[in-house]
N, C-alpha and C positions, 0 to 999 in steps of 0.2 A: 723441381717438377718439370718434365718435358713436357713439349706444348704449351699451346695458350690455353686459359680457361674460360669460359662465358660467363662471367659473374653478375649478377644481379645484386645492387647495396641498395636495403628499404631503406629509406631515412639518411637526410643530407647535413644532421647536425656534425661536431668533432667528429666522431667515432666514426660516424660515413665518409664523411670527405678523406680524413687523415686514411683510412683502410682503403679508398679509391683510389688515391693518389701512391701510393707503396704499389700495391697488385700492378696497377697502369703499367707502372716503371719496368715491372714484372715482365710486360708485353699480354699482361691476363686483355682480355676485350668486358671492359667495363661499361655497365649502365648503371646510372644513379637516378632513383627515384625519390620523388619528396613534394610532399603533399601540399607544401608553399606556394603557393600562385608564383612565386620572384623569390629571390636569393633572402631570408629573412632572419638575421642572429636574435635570438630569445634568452633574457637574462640580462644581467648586469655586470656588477665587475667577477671574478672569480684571482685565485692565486694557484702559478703554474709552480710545481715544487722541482727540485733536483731532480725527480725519479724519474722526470720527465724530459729532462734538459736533451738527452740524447737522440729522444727520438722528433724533437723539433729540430733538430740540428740534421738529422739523416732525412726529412720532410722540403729543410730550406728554408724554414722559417723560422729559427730560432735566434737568427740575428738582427730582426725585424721587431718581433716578441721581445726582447730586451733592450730595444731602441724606445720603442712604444711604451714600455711597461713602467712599473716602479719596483726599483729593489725593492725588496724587504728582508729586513735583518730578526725580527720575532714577531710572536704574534704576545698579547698583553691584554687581562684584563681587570677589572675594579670591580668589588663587589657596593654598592653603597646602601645605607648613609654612611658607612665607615669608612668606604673607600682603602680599604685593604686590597692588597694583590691576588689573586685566585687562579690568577693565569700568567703566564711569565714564561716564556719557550723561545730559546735563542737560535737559531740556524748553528751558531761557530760553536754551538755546544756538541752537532755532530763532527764537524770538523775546523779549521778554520779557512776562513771564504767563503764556506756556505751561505746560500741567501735564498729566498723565492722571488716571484716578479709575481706582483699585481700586476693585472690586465683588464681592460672591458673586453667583454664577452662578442660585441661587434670585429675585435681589432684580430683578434684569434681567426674568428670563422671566416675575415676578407681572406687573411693570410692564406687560409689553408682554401678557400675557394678560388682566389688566383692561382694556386698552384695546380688546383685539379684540370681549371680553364687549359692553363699550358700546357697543360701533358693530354686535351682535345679530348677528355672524358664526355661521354653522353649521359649528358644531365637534365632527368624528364620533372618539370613541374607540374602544380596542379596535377598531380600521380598519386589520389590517396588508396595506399596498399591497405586489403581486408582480411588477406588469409593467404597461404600458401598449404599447396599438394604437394607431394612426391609424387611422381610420374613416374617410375620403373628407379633409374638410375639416376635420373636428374630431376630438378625442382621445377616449379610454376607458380605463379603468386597472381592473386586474382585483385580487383581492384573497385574500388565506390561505383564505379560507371559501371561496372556489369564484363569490362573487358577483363582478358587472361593472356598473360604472354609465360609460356612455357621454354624449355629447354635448356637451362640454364645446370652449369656444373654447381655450381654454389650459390647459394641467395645467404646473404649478410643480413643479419635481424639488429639494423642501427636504428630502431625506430626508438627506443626511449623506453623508462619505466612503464609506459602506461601502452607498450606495444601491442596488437592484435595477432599478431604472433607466436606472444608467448603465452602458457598455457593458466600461468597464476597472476589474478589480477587483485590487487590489492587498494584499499583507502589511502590515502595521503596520511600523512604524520597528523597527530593531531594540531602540531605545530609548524604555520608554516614563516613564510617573513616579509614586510614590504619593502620592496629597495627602489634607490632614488638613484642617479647620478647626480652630483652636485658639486661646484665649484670648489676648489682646493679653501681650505680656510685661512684668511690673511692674517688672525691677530697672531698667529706665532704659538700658539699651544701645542697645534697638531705638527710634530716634527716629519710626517710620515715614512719614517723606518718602518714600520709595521702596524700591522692592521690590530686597531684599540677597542676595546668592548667596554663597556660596562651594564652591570647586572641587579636588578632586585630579586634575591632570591634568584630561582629560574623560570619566573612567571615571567619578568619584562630584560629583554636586553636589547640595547643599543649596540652599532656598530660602525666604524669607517673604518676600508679599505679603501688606501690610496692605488690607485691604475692607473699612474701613468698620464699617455695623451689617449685620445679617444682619435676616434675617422676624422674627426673635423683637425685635429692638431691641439686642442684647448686639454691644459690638466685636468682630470677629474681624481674625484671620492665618489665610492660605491657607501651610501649610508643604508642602513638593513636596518629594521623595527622587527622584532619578534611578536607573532601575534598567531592567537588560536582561528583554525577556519572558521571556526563556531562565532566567532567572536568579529566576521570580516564584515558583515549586515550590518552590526552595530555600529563598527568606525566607521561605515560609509554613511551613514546616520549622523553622526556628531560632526559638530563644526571641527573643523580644521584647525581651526585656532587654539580650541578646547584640549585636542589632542595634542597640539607641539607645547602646550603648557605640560602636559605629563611627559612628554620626550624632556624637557631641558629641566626638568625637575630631576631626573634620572643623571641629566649630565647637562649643564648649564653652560656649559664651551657651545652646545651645537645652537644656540640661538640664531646664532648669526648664518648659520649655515643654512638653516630651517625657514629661513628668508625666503630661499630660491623655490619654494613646494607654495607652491599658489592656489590650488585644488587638488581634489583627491587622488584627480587623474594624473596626478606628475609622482603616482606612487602605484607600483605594479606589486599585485600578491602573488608570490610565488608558493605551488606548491612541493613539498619535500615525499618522497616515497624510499621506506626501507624494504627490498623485496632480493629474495636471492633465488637463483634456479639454479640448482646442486647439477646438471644436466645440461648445457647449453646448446650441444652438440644433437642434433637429428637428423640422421644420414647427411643431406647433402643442403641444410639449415644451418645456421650458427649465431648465437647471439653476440653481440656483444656490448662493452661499455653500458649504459644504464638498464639495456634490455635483457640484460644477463643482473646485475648487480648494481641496483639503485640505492641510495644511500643519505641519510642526512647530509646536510654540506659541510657540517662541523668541524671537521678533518679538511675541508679543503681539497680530496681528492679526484672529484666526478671528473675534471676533463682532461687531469694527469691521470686516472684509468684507462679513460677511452684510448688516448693514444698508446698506450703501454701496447693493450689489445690489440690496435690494428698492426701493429708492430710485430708483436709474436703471432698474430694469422698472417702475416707477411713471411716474417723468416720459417715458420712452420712450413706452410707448404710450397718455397722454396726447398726446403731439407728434405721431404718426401714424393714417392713419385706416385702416391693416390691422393685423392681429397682425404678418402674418407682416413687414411694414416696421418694425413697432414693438419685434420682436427682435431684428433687425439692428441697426436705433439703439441697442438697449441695448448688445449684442454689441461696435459701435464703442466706445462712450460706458466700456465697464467693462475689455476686453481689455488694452490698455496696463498698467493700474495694476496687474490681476492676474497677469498673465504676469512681469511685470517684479518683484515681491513674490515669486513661487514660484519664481524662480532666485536671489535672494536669500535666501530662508529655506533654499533648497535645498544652497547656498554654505555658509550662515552655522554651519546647525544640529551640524557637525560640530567645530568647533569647543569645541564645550562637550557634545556629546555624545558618544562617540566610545572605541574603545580606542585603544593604541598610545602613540606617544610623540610625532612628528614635527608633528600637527596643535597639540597643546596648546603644544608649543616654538615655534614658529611663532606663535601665538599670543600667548603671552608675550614674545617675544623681539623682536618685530617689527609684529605687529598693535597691541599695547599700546600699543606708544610714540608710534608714528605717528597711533595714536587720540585722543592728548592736543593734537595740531597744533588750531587756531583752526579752519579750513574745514574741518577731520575731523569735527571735534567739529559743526558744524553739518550736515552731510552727517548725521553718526548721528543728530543730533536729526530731521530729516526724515523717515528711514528708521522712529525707534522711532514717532514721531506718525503713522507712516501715510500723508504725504502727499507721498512722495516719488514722482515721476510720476501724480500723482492726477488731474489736470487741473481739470479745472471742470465 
């Protein structure tokens, strides 16, 4: 595209910073808004997969990200009291070398906020965006304070599932998870290759995902409890104590780990939202990463999307000499991979999240076995790395 463009990115998580810092480079004139009072990463660990290795590497941070991070060779999980396999998904099963990297969710968002720093992007805090117009040709996005700053070729809709932006607002999952960080574990069980679950049924599952170092340099595990919102009043309610007797019941390894949770409050409820907007494109609006396509975490995918995104609305309207052609090319270029990912996680998530009895039997009985076949096991290895209908 000739010329610079005036872009406007709502929202300073992955999907904002990473699509701020490509454009920048572009010579686009960027402003970044975000409703943060201060620079503020939300969440805990996550795992970056293959599908995404490229576009932290064309960012400059993907050698940082694998410094920081923790290989991982599969993901594994255990159903009990039988303690059978249910999950078993190797990386080398897509090729061999493959792996993903555990990360905390801080180490990602410094990386990609230093990089946006250097390349002098105007980055507005305390900026909570409420709505955006079209103005003739160009956009305007109005804001909590009553102010409106207009003129803009493109406004980027990176605010997240629960954006005011977009037009379909939806409930949380009925399931969401509490996650801790917490010290690597010394007695030597936890090998941390990959990130280990175990499950009753799909009413309770446990989880650690090893990431790595954190900001400070110390290793950490991301531990997840699975838990109904409906259900988030009552654990705040119960002692603590009461509650880590039903976690190492589940899985008797994490005692020792479960040490480090002193109060309720060294445990954040996150919520999950599955939403798709078939549409993301409006004139000279675009969504992207969770404000287009929010999704269980099950899959591992949310912040190897985002980047995917900012990525193809980078080389899009590079390749085109309009916006509004160079959203359509994106729109081409990302739909397949996304679409086809959010009926999969939409599939998938119930499986291990879930009450009743019939989905987790089912699961066990028939998904398991069948998952151990030579072309299964490659099939899931595509699906967990992300790159299954990905294209080029």
């Amino acid at each position: 595209m000739s010329g610079a463009l005036n872009i406007a990115i709502a929202g300073g998580g992955i999907a904002g910073l990473a699509s701020a810092v490509l454009l920048a480079r572009r010579g686009h004139k960027i402003t970044l808004f975000d409703k943060a009072p201060q620079p503020l990463p939300v969440g805990s660990g996550l795992i970056m997969q293959p599908s995404s290795f490229a576009v932290m590497q064309q960012l400059g941070i993907f050698d940082e990200i694998q410094t920081k991070g923790q290989r991982l060779e599969r993901l594994a999980g255990r159903v009990l009291p039988s303690g059978k396999s249910v999950l078993d998904v190797s990386y080398k099963a897509l090729h061999q070398g493959a792996y993903g990297i555990g990360i905390q969710r801080d180490v990602l968002y410094t990386a990609l906020l230093q990089q946006a720093i250097a390349e002098k992007i105007d980055i507005c805090f305390s900026a909570e965006i409420t709505a955006y117009e079209q103005d003739g040709p160009e956009g305007a996005i109005l804001f909590a304070d009553g102010n409106r700053k207009e003129g803009y070729d493109l406004v980027v809709n990176a605010l997240g599932a629960q954006s005011p932006l977009t037009p379909k607002q939806r409930r949380p999952l009925a399931f969401g998870a509490l996650w801790a960080n917490l010290p690597v574990p010394k007695e030597g069980w936890f090998m941390g290759g990959g990130l280990e679950q175990r499950y009753f049924k799909a009413e309770k599952m446990a989880g650690m995902l090893p990431t790595g170092k954190n900001s400070n340099g110390e290793q950490t595990v991301a531990f997840f409890w699975s838990l109904q919102h409906k259900d988030y009043a009552k654990w705040r309610a119960t002692p603590l104590a009461e509650w880590k007797r039903e976690v190492i019941a589940l899985w008797p390894q994490l005692e020792t780990s479960l040490q480090a949770l002193e109060t309720h409050d060294d445990l954040i409820m996150a919520k999950y939202f599955h939403r798709t907007l078939f549409q993301p494109v409006a004139q000279s609006l675009i969504a992207i990463g969770d404000g287009w396509h929010a999704a269980s975490p099950q899959l591992g995918q949310g912040a190897n999307m985002a980047l995917l995104d900012a990525a193809a609305l980078d080389a899009s309207l590079a390749k085109t000499n309009t916006v509004r052609k160079g959203l359509a090319r994106f729109f081409r270029k990302r739909r397949l991979h996304v679409y086809s990912y959010q009926i999969i996680s939409w599939l998938f998530t119930p499986f291990y999240q879930s009450t009743g009895n019939f989905l987790p039997l089912l699961r066990d009985k028939i998904a398991a076995p069948l998952s151990r076949l030579k072309l299964a096991q490659k099939l899931l290895a595509a699906m967990v790395a992300g790159v299954l209908m990905k294209g080029r």
